[in-house]
C-alpha positions in Angstrom: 92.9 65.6 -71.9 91.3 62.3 -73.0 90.5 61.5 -76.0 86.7 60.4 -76.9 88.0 56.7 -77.1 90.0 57.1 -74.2 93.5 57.8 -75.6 94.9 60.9 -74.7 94.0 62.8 -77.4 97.7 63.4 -78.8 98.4 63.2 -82.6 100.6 64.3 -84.8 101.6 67.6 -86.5 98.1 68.7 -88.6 98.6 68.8 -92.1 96.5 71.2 -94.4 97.0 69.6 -97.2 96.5 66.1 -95.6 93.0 66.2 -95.1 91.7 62.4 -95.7 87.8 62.0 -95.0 88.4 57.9 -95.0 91.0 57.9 -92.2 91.2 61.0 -90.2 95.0 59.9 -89.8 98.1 62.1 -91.1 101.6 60.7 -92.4 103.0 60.9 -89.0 100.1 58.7 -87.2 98.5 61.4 -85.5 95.0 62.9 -86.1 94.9 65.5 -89.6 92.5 67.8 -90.4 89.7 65.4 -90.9 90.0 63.2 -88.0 90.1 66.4 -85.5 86.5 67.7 -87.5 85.3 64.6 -87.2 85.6 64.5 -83.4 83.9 68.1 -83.6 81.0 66.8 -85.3 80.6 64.2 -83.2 80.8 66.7 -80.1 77.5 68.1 -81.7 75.4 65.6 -81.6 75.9 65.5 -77.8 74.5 68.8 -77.4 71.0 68.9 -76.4 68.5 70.2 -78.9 67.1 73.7 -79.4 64.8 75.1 -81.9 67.2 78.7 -81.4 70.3 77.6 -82.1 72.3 75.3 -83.6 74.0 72.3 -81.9 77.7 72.6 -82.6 81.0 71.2 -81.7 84.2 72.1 -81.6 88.2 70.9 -80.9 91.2 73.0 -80.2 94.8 71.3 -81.2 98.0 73.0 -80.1 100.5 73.5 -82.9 102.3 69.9 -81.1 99.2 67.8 -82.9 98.0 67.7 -78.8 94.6 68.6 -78.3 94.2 71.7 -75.6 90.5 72.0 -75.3 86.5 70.7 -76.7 84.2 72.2 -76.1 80.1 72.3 -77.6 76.7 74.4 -77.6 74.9 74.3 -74.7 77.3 73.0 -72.3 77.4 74.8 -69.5 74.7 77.7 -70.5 71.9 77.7 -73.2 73.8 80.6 -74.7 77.0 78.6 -75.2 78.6 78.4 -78.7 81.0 75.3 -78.9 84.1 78.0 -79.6 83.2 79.6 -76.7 83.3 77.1 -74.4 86.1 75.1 -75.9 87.9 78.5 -75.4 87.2 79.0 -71.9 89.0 76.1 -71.5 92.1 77.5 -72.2 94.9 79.6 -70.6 97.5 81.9 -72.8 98.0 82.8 -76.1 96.8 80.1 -78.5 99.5 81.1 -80.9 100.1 78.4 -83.7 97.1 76.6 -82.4 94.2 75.1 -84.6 90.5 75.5 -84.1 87.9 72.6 -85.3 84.4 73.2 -85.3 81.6 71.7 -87.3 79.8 74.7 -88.3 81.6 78.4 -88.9 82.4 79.9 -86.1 79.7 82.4 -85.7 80.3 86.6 -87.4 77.2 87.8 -85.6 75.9 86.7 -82.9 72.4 88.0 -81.1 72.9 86.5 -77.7 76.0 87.7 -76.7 78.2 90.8 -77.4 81.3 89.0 -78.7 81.1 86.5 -81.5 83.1 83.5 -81.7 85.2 84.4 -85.0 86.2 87.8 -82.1 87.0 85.7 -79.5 89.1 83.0 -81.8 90.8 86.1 -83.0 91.6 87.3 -79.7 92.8 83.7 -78.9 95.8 84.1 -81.3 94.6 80.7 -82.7 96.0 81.2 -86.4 93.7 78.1 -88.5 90.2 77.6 -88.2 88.9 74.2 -89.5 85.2 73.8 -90.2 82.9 71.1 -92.3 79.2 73.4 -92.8 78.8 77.0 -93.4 76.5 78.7 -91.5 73.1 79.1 -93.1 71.7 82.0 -92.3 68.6 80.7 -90.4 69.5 82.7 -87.4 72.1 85.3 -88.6 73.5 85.8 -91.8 77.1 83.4 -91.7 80.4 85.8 -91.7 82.8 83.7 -89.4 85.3 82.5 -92.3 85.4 86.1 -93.7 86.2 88.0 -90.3 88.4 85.5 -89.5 90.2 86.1 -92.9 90.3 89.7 -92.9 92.2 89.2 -89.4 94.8 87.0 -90.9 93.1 83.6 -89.3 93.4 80.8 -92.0 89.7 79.3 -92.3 89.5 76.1 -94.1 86.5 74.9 -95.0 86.1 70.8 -94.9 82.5 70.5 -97.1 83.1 66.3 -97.1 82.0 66.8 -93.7 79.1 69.4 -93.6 76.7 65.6 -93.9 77.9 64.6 -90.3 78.0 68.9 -89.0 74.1 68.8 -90.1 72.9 66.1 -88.9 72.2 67.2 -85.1 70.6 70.1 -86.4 68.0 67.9 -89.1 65.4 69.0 -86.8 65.9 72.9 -87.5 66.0 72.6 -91.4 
């Protein structure tokens, strides 16, 4: 899959500890933690506005450092959460893989009968990355704690939750 600048996308093994805000690069040359939410939060602020929802985006990496999937809101229904779509995107058991999204993956969701922390659950995806947590503007924000009472790592990037917000200015 191409990368945003036109590479292929591939980095290196992601790194929890690793996160750098400045680079986005781990020790191996390849993209860590920060580099991969960066590209989510950029993903965002492609989505077209909405006074409903929030414009979100989000990156799946393969345990390899390779990414597998993007995906954001809005992309190919008004109803689309970034997860989701990144998801869809997929085939087979995510085991080992990470997800990267700029806002918590949503705990409740209103507009559709599976919420995104379910679905990344379901996914076998065992990390989920994220720079803002969800205010509860819409629904109240339980993403990181279903995904933690299902054994899915969240990690929480707050360096970033600046660029995750700034797509959505026009809703706060």
């Amino acid at each position: 899959m191409d990368g945003m600048d036109g590479t292929d996308g591939a980095g290196g093994a992601n790194d929890a500890g690793g996160a750098n805000d400045a680079g986005g690069m781990d020790d191996a040359g390849g993209m860590d933690d920060a580099g991969w939410l960066r590209l989510a939060c950029e993903l965002a602020a492609l989505c077209p506005p909405s006074r409903t929802a929030f414009s979100v985006g989000a990156v799946i990496v393969g345990e390899d450092g390779r990414e597998l999937a993007r995906g954001r809101s809005r992309e190919g229904d008004p109803h689309d959460h970034a997860e989701e779509a990144a998801l869809a995107k997929t085939s087979g058991d995510l085991a080992g893989a990470t997800v990267y999204s700029s806002l918590e993956p949503c705990g409740r969701r209103a507009s559709r009968p599976r919420t995104c922390a379910e679905l990344i659950i379901a996914s076998g995806a065992r990390r989920v990355v994220f720079a803002w947590r969800e205010p509860s503007l819409f629904v109240e924000g339980t993403g990181a704690e279903v995904l933690a009472a299902a054994g899915v790592e969240p990690v929480e990037l707050p360096e970033l939750a600046d660029l995750a917000r700034e797509p959505n200015a026009h809703l706060l």
